[in-house]
N, C-alpha and C positions, 0 to 999 in steps of 0.2 A: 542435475537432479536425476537419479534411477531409481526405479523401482524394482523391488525386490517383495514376491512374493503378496500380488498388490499390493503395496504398500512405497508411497511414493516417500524417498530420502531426500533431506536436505542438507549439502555437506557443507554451503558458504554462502552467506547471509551477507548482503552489498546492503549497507542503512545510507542514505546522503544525509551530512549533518552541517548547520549553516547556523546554529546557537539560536535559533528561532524558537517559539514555543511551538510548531506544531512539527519541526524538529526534534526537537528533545522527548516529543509523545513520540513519534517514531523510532527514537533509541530505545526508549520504553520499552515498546513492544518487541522492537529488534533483539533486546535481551533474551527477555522471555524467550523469541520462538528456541534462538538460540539455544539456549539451557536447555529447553524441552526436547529439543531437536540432536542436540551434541551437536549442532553445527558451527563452526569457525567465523567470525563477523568481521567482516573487513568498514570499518567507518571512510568516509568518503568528503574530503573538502574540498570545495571546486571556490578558487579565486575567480571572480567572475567578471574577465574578459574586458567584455561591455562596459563595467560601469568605474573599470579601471582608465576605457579609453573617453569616459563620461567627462570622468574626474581632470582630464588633461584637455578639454574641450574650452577655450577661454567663455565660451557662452554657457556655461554650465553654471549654477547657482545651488547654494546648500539652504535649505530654509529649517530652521532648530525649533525644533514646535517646545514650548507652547507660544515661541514670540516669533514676529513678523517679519523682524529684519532680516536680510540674507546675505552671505559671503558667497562670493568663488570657490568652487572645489580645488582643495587642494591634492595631488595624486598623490603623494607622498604620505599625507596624513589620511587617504583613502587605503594604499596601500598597508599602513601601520593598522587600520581597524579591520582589515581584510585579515591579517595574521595573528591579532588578536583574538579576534572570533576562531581560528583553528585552533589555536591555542586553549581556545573555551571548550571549544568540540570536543578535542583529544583528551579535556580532564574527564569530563562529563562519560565520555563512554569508559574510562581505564577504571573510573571507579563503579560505574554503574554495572561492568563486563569483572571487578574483582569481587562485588556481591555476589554473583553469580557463578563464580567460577567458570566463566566462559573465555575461551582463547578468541584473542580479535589483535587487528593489526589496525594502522591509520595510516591514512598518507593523505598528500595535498597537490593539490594541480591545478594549473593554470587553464583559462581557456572558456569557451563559450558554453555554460552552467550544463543545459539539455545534450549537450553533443558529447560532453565529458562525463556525464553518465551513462547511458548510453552505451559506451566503450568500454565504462568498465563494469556494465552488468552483463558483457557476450561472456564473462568468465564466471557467473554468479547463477544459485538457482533462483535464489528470490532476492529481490529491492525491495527497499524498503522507505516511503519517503511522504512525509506531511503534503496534504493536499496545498497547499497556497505557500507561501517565500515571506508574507508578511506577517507578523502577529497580531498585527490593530484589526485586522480586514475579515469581519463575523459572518460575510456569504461563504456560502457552502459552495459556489463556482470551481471549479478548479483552477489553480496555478499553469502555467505554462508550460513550465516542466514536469509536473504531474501530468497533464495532458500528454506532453511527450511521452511521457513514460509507460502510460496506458494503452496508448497505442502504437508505439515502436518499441517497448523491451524486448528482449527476444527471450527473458524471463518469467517467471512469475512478479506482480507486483501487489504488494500489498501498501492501501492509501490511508492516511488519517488525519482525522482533524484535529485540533489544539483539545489537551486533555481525555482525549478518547484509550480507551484500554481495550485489550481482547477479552469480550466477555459473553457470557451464553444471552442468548443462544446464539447457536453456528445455525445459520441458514446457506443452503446450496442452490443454486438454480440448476434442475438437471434438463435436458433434454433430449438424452441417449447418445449422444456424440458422446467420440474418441475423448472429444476434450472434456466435456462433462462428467465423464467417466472418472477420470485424473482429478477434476474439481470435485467430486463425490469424495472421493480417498483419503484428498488431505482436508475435507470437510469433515469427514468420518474422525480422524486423527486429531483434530482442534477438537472435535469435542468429545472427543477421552480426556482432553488435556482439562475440556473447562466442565466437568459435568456429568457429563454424558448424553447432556439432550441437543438433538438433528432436527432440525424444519426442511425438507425436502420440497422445494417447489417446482411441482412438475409442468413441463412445458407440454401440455394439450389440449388444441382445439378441440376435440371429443372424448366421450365418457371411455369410450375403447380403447383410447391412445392413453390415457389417464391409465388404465388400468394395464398396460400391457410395460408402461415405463415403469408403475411401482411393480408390478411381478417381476424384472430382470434385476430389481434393486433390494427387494424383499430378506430375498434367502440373505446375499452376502452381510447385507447392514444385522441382521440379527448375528449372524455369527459374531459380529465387532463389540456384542453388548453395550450399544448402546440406542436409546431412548428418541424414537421415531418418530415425527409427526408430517403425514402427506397435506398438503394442501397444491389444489390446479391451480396453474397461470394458463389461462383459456385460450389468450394469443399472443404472438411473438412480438409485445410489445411494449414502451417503459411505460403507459398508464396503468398496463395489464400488471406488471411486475413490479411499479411502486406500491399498485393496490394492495397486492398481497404482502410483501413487506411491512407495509401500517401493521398490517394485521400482527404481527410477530412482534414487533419493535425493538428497537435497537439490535442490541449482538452484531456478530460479524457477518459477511455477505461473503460465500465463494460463492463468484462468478465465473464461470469457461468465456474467455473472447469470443469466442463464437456463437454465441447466443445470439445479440444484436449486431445489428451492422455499425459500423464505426460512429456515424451521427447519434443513433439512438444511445449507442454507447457514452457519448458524453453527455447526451441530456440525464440519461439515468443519475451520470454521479456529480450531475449538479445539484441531482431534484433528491441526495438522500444523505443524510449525516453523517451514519456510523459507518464502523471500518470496511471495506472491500478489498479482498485479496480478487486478484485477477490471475485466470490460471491460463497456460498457455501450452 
């Protein structure tokens, strides 16, 4: 990612794709930033490791809902649905990236699901990946790998859940950090794309700090034309920052990692639905 003239660039969109449904929202979106962006999407299948060496475990058991009975994994026919599913990925994004005319590449790899993304997002500005691995499972909790992802990408990440789309309003959390700054920019830039309308949520305990964050933020967002609305987060914390979120509803959330501390950080994106790009 560079910027150029404020204005942060994105040249290569990393999506993880596993034929899930909160996958396939994530290729969704993947698209899109894509197109909007000119940026390059590289899709991502990760054979996953574990439940290969699950599958080869003699005490291991398959239970086929909706009936009771249950068989021994077979690895062989674990492995066949493991390449199957790539196979689903890779249609899914060729034609979803030829609507669009967006250049994207796929490939697949083996290995431990979080550790294999991970590696291949040191090359990427943003990731892109469905909050949960399951499609039956309605908590908003996050997945393991989404966890991972939020707190070790060395990227930007953007999270979503099954059916969710980028849609206004863009809300930012600022709080006058470096990184905030950068989550302001490509907040600014989403909503050119979806709008034009900004929910700024300032991070200040006092009326002075309140006012001295929207004056440094004031001048530049006017010049972007587009459509401002301040509201305070009073203190640095997820009650403080879910509350005002209710207020807004839905839309997308740029958040700067440094706003909350790592815990607070995952209670935040247990405790809210819609999308979060996480800037870094």
């Amino acid at each position: 990612m560079s910027s150029q003239n404020n204005e942060v660039v994105f040249r290569r969109i990393l999506v993880a794709l596993d034929a899930s449904h909160p996958s396939m929202a994530a290729l969704e979106a993947a698209v899109e930033l894509a197109a909007s962006m000119k940026a390059k999407l590289e899709g991502l299948y990760v054979e996953d490791v574990t439940l290969l060496q699950a599958a080869g475990s003699p005490v291991a058991r398959e239970v086929r809902f909706p009936f009771v009975s249950s068989s021994q994994l077979d690895p062989n026919r674990m492995t066949r649905q493991l390449r199957a599913q790539a196979k689903q990925a890779k249609r899914a994004l060729a034609a979803a990236c030829a609507r669009r005319e967006v250049e994207y590449s796929f490939r697949v790899v083996r290995g431990e699901v979080s550790h294999q993304i991970m590696s291949a997002a040191q090359e990427a500005d943003m990731l892109i990946l469905g909050r949960a691995s399951r499609p039956l499972v309605r908590k908003t909790r996050l997945g393991s790998t989404a966890l991972t992802a939020a707190v070790q990408s060395p990227c930007c990440v953007l999270l979503l859940q099954r059916n969710e789309r980028i849609a206004p309003p863009v809300i930012v959390v600022y709080d006058g950090s470096s990184t905030a700054r950068r989550a302001l920019r490509i907040a600014t830039r989403l909503a050119k794309r979806n709008g034009g309308y900004l929910a700024v949520l300032l991070v200040a305990e006092t009326p002075s700090e309140e006012y001295r964050l929207q004056a440094e933020t004031a001048d530049w967002l006017r010049q972007q034309g587009v459509l401002v609305r301040y509201r305070r987060v009073p203190e640095r914390s997820v009650p403080a920052v879910k509350l005002v979120l209710e207020v807004e509803r839905n839309g997308i959330v740029v958040l700067s990692g440094t706003v909350l501390h790592l815990a607070e950080l995952q209670r935040l994106l247990d405790g809210i639905e819609c999308p979060v790009l996480l800037v870094r």
